[in-house]
N, C-alpha and C positions, 0 to 999 in steps of 0.2 A: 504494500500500500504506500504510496507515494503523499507528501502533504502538500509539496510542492505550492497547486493551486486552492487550494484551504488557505494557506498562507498569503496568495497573491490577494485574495478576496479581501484580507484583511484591512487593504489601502484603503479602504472604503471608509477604517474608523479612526485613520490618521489625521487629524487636521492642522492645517499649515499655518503659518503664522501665530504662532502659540502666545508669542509678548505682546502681541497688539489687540485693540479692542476689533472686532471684527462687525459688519452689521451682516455680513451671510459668511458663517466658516465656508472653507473650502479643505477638502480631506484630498489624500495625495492620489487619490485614483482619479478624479477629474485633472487633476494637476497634471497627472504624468498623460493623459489621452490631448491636454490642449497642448503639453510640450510634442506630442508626437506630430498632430498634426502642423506644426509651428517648421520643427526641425524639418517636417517632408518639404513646407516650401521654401527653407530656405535653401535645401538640396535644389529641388526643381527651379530654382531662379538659377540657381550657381551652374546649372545643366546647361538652361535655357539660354540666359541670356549673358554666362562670364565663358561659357566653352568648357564648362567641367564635366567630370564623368565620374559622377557619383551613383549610388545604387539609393536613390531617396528610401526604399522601400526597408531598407536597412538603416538607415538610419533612422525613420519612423521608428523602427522596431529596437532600435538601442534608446531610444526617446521613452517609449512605452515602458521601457523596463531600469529608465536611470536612477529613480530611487526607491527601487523596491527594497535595496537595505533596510530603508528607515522602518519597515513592516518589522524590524528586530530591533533598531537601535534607537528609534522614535523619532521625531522631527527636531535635529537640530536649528534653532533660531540664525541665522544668517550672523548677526553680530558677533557669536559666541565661537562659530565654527569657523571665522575669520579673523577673529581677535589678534593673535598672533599667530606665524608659521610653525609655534612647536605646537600649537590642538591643531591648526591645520593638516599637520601633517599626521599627526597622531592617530585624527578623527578618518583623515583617509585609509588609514589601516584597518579603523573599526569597521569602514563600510566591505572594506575587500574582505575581513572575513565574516562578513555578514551576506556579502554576495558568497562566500564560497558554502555558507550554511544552508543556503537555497538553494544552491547548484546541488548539494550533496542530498536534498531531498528527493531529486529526481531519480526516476530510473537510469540506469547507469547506460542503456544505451541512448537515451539523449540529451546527457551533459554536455558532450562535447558541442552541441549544438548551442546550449545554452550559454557556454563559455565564449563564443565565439559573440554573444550580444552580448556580455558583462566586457570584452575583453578588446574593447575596436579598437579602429585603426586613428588618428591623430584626427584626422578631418571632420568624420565622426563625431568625435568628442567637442572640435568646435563647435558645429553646427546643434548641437545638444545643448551643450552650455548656452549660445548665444539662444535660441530658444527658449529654454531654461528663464535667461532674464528678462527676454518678452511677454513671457507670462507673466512673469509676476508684475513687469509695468501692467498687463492688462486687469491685474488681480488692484493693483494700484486705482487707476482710471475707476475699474467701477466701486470702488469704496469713495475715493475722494466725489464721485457725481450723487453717491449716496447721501452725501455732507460730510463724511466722517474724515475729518482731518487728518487724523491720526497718521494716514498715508500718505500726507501731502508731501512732507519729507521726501518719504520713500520712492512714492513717484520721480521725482526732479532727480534723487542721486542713482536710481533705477535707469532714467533715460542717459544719464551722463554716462555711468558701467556700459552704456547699450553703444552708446559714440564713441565708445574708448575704445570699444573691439576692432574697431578700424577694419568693418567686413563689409566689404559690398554689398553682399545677398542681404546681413540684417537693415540696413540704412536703406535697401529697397524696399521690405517689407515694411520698415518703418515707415515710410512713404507712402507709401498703396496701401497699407491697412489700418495702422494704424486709430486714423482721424477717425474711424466707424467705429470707433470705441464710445465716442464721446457723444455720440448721436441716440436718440431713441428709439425704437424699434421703428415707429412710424415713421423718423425721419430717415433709417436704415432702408423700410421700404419702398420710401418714392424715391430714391436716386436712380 
């Protein structure tokens, strides 16, 4: 018997942002589904329109599954896990054997397949990461339209992290999708 996906269901009762006041939580299994969908486009821009030759469907797939650690280790707070480079680097050890406690839950013949999504290639991991902090500006945008301040910080040093990456693909997304954050559904449907 395998727990594997017992354990994946569990994202469902993660929630993110644990220090700040929230007016809707968000738990890590929506989180990791808007980072999949995020990282696919910005593979597909970086295909499309830089001349890359990336596998988006893999990378989605490393998106879906980037922090499934936290389902063992719980949701570290961004501040805490960035504080300084010795818990940075510490906390990334916890996560590797917390990815390797999940990989060991599978049946043995397809870890290796799972290892292959814990374990990408560089580009990968940018494209994740820069995803990564597009959500959370999106997680940002719709707190602060809620009124809740609390974000407002976060938003602004969110979008500057987002400019610092000095990536094409994210500064076009940021472009083209962005502003539809800030709009209302109605004003989303009559564009």
């Amino acid at each position: 018997m395998s727990h594997f996906y017992a354990m994946l269901s569990r994202m469902k009762n993660i929630n993110r942002w644990g220090l700040m006041r929230n007016t809707r939580n968000e738990n890590l299994s929506e989180h990791s589904l808007e980072v999949a969908f995020i990282a696919h486009a910005l593979a597909v821009i970086g295909n499309k329109r830089l001349g890359k030759n990336f596998n988006a469907d893999k990378v989605a797939t490393a998106a879906m599954f980037h922090d499934t650690s936290e389902i063992i280790t719980g949701d570290m707070p961004t501040p805490i896990k960035y504080y300084n480079p010795e818990i940075k680097e510490a906390y990334k050890k916890i996560e590797a054997v917390a990815e390797n406690q999940l990989i060991d839950m599978l049946p043995e013949d397809l870890r290796e397949d799972f290892e292959d999504i814990y374990r990408t290639d560089k580009q990968t991991e940018v494209y994740v990461k820069a995803a990564d902090k597009i959500s959370a500006l999106i997680k940002c945008i719709e707190e602060v339209k809620m009124g809740n301040l609390e974000f407002k910080d976060a938003e602004r040093s969110t979008r500057k992290t987002i400019e610092a990456l000095d990536m094409p693909e994210a500064k076009m997304f940021m472009e083209e999708f962005i502003d539809s954050f800030y709009l209302t559904l109605d004003e989303q449907r009559s564009i």
